[in-house]
Every structure is written in C-alpha cells, then in structure tokens.
MDAnalysis code that builds the backbone (N, CA, C; Angstrom):
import MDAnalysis as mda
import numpy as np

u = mda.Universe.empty(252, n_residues=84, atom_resindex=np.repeat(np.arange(84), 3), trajectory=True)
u.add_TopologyAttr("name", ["N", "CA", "C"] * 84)
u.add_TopologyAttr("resid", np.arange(1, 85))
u.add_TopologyAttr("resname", ["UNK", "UNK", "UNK", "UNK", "UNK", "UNK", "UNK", "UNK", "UNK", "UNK", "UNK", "UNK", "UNK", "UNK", "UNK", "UNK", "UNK", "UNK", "UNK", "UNK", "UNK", "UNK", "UNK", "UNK", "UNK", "UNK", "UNK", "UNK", "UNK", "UNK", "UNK", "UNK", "UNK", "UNK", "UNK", "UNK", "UNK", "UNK", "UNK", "UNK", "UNK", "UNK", "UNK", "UNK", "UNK", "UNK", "UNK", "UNK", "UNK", "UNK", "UNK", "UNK", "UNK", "UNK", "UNK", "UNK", "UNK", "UNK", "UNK", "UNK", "UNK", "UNK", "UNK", "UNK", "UNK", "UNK", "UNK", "UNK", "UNK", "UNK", "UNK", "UNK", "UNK", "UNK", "UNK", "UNK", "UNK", "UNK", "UNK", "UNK", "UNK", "UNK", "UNK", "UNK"])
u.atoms.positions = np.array([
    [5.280, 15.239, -13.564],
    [4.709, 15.496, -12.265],
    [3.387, 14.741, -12.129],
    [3.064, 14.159, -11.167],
    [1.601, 13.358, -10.875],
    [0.542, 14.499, -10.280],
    [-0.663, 13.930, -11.272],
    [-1.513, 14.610, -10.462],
    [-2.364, 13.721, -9.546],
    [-3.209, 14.896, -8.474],
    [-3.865, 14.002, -8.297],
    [-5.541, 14.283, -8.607],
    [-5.828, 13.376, -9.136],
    [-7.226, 13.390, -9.534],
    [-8.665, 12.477, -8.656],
    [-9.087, 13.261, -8.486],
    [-10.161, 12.353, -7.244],
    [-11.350, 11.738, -7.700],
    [-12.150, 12.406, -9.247],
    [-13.237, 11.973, -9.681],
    [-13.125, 10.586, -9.989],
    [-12.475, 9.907, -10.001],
    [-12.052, 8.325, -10.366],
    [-12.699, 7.514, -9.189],
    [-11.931, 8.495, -8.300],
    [-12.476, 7.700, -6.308],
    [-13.477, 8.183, -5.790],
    [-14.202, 9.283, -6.729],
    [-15.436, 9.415, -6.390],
    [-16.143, 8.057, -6.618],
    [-16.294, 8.377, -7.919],
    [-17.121, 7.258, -8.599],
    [-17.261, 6.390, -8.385],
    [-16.425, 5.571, -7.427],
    [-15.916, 4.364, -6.927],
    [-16.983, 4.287, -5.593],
    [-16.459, 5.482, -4.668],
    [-17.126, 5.855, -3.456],
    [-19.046, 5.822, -3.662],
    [-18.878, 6.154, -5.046],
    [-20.624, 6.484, -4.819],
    [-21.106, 5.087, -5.254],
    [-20.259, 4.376, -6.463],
    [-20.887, 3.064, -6.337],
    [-20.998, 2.207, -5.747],
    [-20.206, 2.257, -4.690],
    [-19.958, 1.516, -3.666],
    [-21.482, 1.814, -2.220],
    [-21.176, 2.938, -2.451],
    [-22.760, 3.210, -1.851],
    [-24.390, 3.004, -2.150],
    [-24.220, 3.059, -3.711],
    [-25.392, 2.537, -4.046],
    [-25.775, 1.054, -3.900],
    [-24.753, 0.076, -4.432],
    [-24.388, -0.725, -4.107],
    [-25.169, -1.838, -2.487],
    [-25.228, -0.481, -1.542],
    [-25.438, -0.462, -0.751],
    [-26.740, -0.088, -0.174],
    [-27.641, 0.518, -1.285],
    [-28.829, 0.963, -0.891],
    [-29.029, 2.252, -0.669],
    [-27.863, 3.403, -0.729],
    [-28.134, 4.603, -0.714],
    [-28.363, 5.276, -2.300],
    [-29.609, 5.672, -2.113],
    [-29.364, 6.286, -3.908],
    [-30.408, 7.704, -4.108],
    [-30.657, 8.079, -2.504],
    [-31.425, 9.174, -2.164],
    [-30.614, 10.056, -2.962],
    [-31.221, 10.826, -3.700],
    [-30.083, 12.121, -4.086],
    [-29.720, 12.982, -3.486],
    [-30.500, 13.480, -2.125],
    [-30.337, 13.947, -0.806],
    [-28.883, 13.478, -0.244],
    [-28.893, 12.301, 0.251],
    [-27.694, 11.183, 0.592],
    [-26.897, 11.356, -0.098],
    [-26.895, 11.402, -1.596],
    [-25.324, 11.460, -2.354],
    [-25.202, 12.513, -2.449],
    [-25.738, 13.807, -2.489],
    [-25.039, 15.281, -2.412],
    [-24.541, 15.074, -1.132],
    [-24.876, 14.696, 0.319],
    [-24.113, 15.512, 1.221],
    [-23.271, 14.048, 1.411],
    [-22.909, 12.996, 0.676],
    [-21.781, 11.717, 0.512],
    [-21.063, 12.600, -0.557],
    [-21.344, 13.248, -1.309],
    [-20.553, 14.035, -2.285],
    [-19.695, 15.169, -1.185],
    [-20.053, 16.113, -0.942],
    [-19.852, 17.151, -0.314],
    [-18.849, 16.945, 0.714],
    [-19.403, 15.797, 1.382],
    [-18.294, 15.437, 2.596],
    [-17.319, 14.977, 2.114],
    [-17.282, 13.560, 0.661],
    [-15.916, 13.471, 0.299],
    [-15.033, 14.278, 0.123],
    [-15.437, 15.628, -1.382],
    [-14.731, 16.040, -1.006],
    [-13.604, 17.065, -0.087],
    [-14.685, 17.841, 0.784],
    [-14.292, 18.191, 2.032],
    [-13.021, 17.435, 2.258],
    [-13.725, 16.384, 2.948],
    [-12.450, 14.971, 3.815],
    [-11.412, 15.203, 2.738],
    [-11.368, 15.103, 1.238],
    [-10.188, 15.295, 0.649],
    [-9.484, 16.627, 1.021],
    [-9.695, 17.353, 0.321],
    [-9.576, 18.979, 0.311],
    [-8.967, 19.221, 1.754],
    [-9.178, 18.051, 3.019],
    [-8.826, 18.817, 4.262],
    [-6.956, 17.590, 4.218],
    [-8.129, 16.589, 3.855],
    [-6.050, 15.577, 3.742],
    [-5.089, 16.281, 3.067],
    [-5.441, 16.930, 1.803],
    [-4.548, 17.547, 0.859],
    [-4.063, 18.353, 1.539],
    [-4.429, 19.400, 1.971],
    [-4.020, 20.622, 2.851],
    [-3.029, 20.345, 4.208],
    [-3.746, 19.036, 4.574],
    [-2.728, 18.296, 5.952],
    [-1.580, 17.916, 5.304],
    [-1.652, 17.515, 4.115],
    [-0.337, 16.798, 3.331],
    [0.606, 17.955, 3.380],
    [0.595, 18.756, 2.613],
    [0.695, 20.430, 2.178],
    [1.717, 21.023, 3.543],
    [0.514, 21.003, 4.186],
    [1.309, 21.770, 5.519],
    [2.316, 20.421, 6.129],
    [2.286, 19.219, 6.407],
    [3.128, 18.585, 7.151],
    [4.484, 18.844, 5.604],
    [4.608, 19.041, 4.573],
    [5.693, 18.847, 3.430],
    [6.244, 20.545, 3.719],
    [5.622, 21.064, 3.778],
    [6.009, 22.763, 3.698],
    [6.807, 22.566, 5.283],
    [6.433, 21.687, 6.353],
    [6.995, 21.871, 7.947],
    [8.587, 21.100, 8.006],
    [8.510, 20.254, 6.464],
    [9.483, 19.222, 6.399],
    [9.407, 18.294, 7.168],
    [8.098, 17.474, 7.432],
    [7.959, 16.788, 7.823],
    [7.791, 15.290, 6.481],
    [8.897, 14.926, 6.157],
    [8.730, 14.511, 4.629],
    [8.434, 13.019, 5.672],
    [9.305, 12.449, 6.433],
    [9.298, 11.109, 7.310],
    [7.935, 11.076, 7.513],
    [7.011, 11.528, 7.980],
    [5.823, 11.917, 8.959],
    [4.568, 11.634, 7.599],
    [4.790, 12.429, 6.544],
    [4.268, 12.237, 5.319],
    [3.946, 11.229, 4.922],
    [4.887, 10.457, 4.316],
    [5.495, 8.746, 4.488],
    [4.726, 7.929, 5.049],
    [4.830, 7.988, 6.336],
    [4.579, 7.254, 7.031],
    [2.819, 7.470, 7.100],
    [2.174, 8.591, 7.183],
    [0.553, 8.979, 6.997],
    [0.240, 8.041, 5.973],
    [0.630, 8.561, 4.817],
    [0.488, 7.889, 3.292],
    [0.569, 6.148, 3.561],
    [1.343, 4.918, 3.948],
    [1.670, 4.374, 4.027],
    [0.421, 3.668, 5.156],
    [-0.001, 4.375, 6.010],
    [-0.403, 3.857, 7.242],
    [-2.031, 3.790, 6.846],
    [-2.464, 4.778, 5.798],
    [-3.469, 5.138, 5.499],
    [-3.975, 3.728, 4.125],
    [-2.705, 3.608, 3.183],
    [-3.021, 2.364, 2.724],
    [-3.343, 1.639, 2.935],
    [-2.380, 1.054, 4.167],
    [-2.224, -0.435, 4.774],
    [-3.811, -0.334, 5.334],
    [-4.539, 0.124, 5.490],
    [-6.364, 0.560, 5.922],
    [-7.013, 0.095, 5.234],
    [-6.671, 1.135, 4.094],
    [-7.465, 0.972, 3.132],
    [-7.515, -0.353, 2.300],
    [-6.220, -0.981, 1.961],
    [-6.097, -1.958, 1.755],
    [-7.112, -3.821, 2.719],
    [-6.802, -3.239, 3.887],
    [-7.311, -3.812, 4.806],
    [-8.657, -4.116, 4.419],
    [-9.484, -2.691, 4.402],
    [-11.224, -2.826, 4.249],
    [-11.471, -3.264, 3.470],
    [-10.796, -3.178, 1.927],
    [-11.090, -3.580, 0.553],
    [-10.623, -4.942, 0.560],
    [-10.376, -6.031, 1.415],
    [-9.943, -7.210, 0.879],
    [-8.673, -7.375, 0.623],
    [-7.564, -6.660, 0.609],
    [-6.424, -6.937, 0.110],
    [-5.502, -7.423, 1.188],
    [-6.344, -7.645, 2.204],
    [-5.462, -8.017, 3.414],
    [-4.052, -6.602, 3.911],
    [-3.797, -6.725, 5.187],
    [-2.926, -5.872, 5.910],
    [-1.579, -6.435, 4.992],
    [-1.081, -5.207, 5.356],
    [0.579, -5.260, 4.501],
    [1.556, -5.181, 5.430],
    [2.314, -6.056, 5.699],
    [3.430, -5.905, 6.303],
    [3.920, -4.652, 6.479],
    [4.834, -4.481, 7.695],
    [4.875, -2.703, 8.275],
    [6.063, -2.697, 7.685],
    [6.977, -1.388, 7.206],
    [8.513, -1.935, 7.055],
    [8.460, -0.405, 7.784],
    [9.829, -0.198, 8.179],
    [10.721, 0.498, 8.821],
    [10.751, 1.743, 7.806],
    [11.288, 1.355, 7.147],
    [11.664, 2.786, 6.208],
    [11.274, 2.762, 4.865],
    [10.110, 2.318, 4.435],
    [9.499, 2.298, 3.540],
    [7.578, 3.066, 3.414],
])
C-alpha cells in the first residue's frame, strides 16, 4: 500500500521559499501551517470524492493538478490524454 508522506514536500516548499528571501520564522510557521492545512483539506477532498465513487473525477483532479505543477517547475505542460 503507498503512503503518503508530505515532510519530503515540505522541505522542498520551505526551501524553495528561502531561496526566495523568506526566512522570517514568523513567515515559515504560518507557510508551514497553511501547507499543511491546504494538504489535510486535498486529502479529505480526495477521500470524500473516492468514498462518492467518483474514481473518474479523482483521476482526472490528480492528473490536472500535475500537468500544473509540472508546468511551474519547468517540466513543461503534458499532453492531455482522454483516459489516462
């Protein structure tokens, strides 16, 4: 079974911010706090759209949310597919 583990994408998230000039410790508790909030609230959206059987809908979140993320980080947009 996979877990999922977030302190990895913290770490990432906060260096990426310092990086940036934030290194108030003020600033990274409530950059802390809100991440994981924002997680804790996707997980729960995941959760409830899988419990509604919305498995297509899932998919497609997951997928749509990459192709983003991918986007911002340099990896360029990913081709859309149909049922993938």
């Amino acid at each position: 079974m996979a877990r999922l583990v977030l302190r990895p994408l913290w770490l990432l998230y906060k260096e990426t911010l310092t990086e940036h000039g934030v290194r108030d410790k003020r600033a990274l508790r409530l950059a802390h706090v809100s991440f994981y909030e924002g997680a804790n609230t996707l997980v729960r959206l995941l959760d409830h759209m899988i419990e509604q059987g919305n498995l297509d809908q899932v998919h497609k979140t997951v997928r749509d949310h990459a192709r983003h993320l991918d986007a911002m980080y340099g990896e360029g947009p990913q081709p859309r597919t149909p049922n993938h």
